[in-house]
N, C-alpha and C positions, 0 to 999 in steps of 0.2 A: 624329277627335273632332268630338263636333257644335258649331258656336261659336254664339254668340250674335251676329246679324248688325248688330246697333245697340252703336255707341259708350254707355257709361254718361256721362250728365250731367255736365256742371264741376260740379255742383251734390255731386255726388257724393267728389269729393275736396277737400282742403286742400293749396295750392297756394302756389309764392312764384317768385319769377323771379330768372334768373340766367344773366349773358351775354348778355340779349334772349333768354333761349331758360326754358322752363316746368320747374320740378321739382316732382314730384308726392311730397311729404311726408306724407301720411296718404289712406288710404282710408277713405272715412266711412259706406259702404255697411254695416254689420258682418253684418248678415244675409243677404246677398247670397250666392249660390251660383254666380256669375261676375260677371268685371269684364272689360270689353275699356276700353281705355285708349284715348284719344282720338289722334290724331296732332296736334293742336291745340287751345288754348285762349286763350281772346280776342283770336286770332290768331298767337300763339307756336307755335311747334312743343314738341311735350314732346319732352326729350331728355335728361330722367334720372327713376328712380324713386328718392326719398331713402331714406335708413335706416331702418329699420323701418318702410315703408311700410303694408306689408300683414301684418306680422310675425304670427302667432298666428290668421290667419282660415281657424278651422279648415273652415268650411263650404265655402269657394271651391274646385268642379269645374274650374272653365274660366276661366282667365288669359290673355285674348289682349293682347299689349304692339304700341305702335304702331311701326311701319315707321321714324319719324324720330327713336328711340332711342338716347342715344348712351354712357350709362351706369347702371348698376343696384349701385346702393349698398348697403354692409354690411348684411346680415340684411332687406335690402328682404322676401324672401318666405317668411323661415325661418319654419319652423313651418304653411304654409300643407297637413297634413298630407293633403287631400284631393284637390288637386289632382294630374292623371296626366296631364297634356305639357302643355307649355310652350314655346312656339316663339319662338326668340331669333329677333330682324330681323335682317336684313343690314345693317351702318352701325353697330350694337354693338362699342364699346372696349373697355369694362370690367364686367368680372361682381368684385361687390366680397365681402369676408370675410364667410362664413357666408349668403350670397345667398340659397343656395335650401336651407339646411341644414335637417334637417327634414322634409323633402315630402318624406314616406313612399310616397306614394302615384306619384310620380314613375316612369313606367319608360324614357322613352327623353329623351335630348338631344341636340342637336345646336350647339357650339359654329359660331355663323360666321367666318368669314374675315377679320375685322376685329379680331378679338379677338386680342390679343398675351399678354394674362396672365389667370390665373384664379387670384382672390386664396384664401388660407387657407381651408377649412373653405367652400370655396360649394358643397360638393353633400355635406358630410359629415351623415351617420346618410338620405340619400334611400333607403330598403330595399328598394326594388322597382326602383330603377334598374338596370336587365339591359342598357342598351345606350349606347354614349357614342360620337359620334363628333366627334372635335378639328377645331380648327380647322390647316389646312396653313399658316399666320403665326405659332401660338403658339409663344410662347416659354419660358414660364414655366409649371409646374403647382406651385401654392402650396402652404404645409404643412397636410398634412390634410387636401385640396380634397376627394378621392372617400374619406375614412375612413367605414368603416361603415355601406360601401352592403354589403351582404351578396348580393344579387345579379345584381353585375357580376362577370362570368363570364371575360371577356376585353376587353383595350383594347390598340386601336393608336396609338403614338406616333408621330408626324408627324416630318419630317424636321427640319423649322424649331427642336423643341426644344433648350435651352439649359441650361434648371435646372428638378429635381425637389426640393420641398419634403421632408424628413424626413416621416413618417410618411402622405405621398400617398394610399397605398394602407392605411391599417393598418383590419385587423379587414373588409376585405374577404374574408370566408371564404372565399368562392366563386370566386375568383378563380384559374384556373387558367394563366392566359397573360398575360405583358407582352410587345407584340409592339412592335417597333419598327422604323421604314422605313429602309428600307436605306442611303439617304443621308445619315442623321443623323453630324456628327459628334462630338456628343460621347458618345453612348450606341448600346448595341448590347443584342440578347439572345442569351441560350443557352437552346435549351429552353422557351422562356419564363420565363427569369431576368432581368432585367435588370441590365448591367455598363456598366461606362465602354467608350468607343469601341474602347481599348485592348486589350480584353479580360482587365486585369491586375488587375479589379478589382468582383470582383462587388456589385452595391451590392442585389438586392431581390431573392428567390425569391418569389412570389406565395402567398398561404398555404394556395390552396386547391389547390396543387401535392399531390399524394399517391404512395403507395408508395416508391419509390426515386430518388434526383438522384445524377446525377456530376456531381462541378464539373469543366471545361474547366482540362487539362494547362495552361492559358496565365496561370490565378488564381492572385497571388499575393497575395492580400490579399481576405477579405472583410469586407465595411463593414459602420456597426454597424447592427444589428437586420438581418441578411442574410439570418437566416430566420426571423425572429421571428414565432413565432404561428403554426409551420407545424406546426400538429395534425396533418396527417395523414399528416407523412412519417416511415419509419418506419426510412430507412437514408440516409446521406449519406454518400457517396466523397468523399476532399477529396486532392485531387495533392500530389504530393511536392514541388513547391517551393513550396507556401505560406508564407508568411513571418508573415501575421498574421492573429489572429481578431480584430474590430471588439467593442465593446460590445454587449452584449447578443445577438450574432450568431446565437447556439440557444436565445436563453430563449425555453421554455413550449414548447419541440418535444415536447410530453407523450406521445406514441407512438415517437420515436424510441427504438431499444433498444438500439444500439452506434454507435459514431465509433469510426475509427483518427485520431487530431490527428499530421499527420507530424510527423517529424524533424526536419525546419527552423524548425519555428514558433518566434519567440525572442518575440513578446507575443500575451495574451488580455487581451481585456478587460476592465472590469465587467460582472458580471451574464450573462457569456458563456454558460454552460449552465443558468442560475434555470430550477427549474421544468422540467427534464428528468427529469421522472416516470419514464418507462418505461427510463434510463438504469442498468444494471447494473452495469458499471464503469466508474475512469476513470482513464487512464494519461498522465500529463501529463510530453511529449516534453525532450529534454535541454537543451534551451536557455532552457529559461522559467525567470525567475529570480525573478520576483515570481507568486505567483496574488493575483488583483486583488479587489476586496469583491466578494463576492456573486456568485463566480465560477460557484460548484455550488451555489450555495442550494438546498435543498429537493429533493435528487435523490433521494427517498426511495426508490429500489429500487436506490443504488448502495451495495456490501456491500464492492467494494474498492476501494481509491485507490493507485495507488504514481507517490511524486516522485519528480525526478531529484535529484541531487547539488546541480545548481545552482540549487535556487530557494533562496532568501535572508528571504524576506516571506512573509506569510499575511497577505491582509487579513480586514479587518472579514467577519463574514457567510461565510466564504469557504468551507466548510465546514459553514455552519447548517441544523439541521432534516436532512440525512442523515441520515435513520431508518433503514437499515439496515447501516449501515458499524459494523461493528465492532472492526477497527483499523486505523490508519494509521503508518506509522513516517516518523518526521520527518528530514527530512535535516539529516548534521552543522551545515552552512550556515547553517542559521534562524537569522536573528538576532533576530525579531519576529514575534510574533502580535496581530492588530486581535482589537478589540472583539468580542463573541461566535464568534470564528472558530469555534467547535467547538458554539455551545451549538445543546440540542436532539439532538447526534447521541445518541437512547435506546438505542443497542445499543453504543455503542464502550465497549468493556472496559479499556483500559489504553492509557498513554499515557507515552511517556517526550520529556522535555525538552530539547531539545538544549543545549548548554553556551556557547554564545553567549546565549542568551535570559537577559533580565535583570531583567525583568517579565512575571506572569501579568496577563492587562488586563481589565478590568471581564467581566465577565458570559461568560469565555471557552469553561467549559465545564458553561454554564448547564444545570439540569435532562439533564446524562446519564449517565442511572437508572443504569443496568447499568456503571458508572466504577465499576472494586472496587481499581487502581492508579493511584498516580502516583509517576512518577520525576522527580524535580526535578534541574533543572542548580544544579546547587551557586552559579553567582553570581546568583540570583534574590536580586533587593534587595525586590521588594515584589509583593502580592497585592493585586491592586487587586478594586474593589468587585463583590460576585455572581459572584466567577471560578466557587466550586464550588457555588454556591448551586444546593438541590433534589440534589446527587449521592447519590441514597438509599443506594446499596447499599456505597459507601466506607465501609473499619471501621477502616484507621490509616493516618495519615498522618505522614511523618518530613520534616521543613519543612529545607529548605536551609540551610547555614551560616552566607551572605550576607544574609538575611533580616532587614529592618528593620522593615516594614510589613505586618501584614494588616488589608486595607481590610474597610467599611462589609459586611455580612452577606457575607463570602467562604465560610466553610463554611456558611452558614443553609440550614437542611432536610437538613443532613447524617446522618437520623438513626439511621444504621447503627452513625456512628463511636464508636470505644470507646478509642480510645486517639492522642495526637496526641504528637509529640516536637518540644519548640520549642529552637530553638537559641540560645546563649549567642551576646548582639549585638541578640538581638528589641529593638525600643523601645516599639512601639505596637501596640496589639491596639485596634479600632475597633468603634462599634455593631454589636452583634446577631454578631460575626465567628461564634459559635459558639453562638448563642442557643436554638435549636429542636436542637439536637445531643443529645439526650436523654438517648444511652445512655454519654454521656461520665460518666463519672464521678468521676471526676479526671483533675485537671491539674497538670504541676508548671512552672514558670514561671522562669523565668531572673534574675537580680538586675537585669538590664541594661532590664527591661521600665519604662519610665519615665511610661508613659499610657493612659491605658484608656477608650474608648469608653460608652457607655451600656450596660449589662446584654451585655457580649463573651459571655460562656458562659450554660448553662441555672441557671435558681434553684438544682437538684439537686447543679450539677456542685460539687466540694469543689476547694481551692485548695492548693497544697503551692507554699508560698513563704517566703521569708524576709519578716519581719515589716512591713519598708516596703512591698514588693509587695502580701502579702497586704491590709494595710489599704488601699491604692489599689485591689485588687479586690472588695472588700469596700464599699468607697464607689462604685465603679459600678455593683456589681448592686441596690444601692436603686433601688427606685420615684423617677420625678421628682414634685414637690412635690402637683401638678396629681391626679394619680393617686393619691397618700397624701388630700388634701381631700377627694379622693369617695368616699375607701375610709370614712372619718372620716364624713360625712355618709351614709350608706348602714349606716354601724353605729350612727349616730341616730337615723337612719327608725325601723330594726325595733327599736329600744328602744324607742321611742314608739308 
């Protein structure tokens, strides 16, 4: 790089002192297409650039920093998107959060020898950075330091490391190697994975890893997000004594097309396989007793599921958006389903309830079309809000013994259904439960039914009840007041 061989002017920055020693708070240049920083001013040595020094100067080529340097403050150079190297001095402590975050244009660096820590997010979104070499003192790589260089291809970790920040490397596409020096001990690689020194613990598969990974006989645990964002692997071996998958561990491995999850695994995470696209099926081993929220979100090409005996839980999400599953059989065990656990799967056809389950829960088997059964466990006490909301193709439904509550629009957009059987015990029918149900046309309704929601059935549907019922059905499918005044002024308009 060619520098600019003259210091720019004190004249040139906004300046305060601290320690007897110069921190340069604003560059005043804005037009400038380099800055070389003086090693002194009014005698002082410069030996920090403050916070947002030079933040946003998008025109700056050439940033040469002075020799007697001794820290470089949060977002000092973020955003500086033109600039392409940057030579830290020798006698540099601290590179601070979000440094050089930004500087697109950035393609090599070189941490020096002074430097112990490099704070959060100081090289993250640099795109063109293809080459980093550490300092052999560091300790610390902060969270997010290199996220979103996309062309950092490979990085060696120095022995001296101690702790890697969650998300270090993320969205690093290109990234096909974390190599690590032999004498480190707290971390090691396989492959260019990197794991604890132990080898019992793989904590980061780099995401521009492609084709095929074995994980090393010695893993017994991968951490979370262990391969997260790894588009282009397309098959993962995982040893038979794994004991646990980490959060988020396979979301978004959108080309992977099979996993065997061994025998031993007794937890997965949240979010463990979100957004495994190209995922066909999925057979979750016998020792998991919970699947966690948002386990398989959106595994739209998985058609089969099968649990073991002992999972017990479904969480929230856990199960959402499976666009092509179309059936799952629930193990005796269940005792609970989260929040949308099911909704969206458009092709699951039928579903029976296990006999511990004691509530359907808000929004569970939200909009899935092609639902033309449901078997209900006889002690379901309540249907809470949106369980079957949008299930088009459902034409009868026979409601549980135990059933005291159907919540806020639970059948709404049911509009296949033609026939529903409510059991003697109902109390409460809630807004909208069966409002757009169209083709319902009658209902007959229990004595026990003691409250009724805003407009529960369609205007069409006829009521067959005993006379108190009836009239309480009758007083909730009226318009509210608001709705009756407009209707009343809009048949004054067009009289007039």
């Amino acid at each position: 790089m060619k520098l600019n061989p003259a210091p720019n002017p004190a004249t040139d920055f906004e300046a305060s002192v601290e320690n007897d020693a110069v921190s340069l708070d604003k560059f005043l240049a804005e037009n400038a297409t380099s800055a070389v920083v003086p090693d002194e001013i009014d005698g002082r040595k410069v030996a920090k650039i403050g916070v947002r020094a030079f933040q946003n100067r998008e025109l700056l080529t050439q940033i040469v920093l002075p020799t007697t340097l001794k820290e470089i403050a949060d977002s000092a150079f973020s955003g500086c998107s033109a600039a392409t190297e940057i030579v830290l001095p020798d006698g540099l402590e601290r590179i601070g959060a979000r440094a050089f975050a930004d500087c697109a244009s950035l393609a090599r660096i070189v941490v020096p020898e002074s430097v112990r820590e490099i704070d959060e997010c100081a090289f993250s979104g640099c795109k063109r950075l293809a080459q980093v070499v550490l300092s052999n003192n560091l300790k610390e790589i902060g969270i997010g330091a290199f996220s979103f260089c996309e062309s950092l291809t490979q990085i060696e970790l120095p022995a001296s490391l101690e702790r890697i920040g969650e998300t270090a490397f993320f969205a690093c596409e290109s990234l096909a190697a974390i190599r690590v020096a032999p004498q480190n001990l707290s971390f090691r690689d396989f492959d260019g994975a990197l794991a604890t020194s132990d080898g019992k613990t793989l904590l980061r598969c780099p995401e521009g890893k492609s084709g095929e990974f074995v994980v090393p006989k010695s893993v017994k645990k991968l951490g979370d997000e262990a391969f997260f964002r790894c588009k282009k692997l397309t098959r993962i071996l995982l040893p038979e004594g794994l004991e646990k998958i980490g959060g988020a561990a396979f979301s978004h491995c959108s080309t992977l097309t099979q996993i065997a999850i061994p025998a031993n695994v007794k937890t997965l995470g949240s979010d463990a396989f979100l957004g495994c696209e190209s995922l066909t099926q999925i057979v979750v081993p016998p020792k998991i007793k919970a699947i966690p929220e948002r386990a398989f979100y959106r595994c739209v090409s998985a058609s089969r599921v099968e649990l073991p005996e002992s999972v017990e839980k479904i969480g929230r999400h856990a199960f959402g958006s499976c666009e092509s599953l179309t059936q799952i059989k629930l193990p005796p065990n269940v005792k609970s389903l989260g929040d949308r656990a099911f909704s969206g799967c458009v092709a699951l056809q039928k579903i029976a309830l296990p006999e511990k389950i004691d509530k359907i829960p808000e929004y569970a088997f939200f909009q899935c079309l092609s639902l033309t059964e449901v078997v209900f466990s006889p002690n379901i006490k309540e249907i809470q809000i949106g369980a079957f909301f949008d299930c088009s193709s459902l034409k009868s439904v026979a409601l549980p013994k135990e059933l005291k509550k159907i919540g806020d629009s639970a059948f709404n957009g049911c509009e296949s259904l033609t026939q529903v059987v409510f059991p003697e015990g109902l109390e409460k029918i809630c807004d909208s439960a069966f409002s757009d149900s169209q083709a319902l046309a009658e209902v007959a309704l229990p004595d026990s039914v003691k409250w009724f929601g805003r407009r529960p059935f369609a205007r069409t549907t006829v009521c067959r009840a005993c006379p108190e019922v009836a009239r309480k059905f009758a007083n909730a499918q009226k318009p509210p007041f608001w709705e009756i005044l407009a209707a009343e002024a809009k048949k004054k308009a067009s009289e007039n």
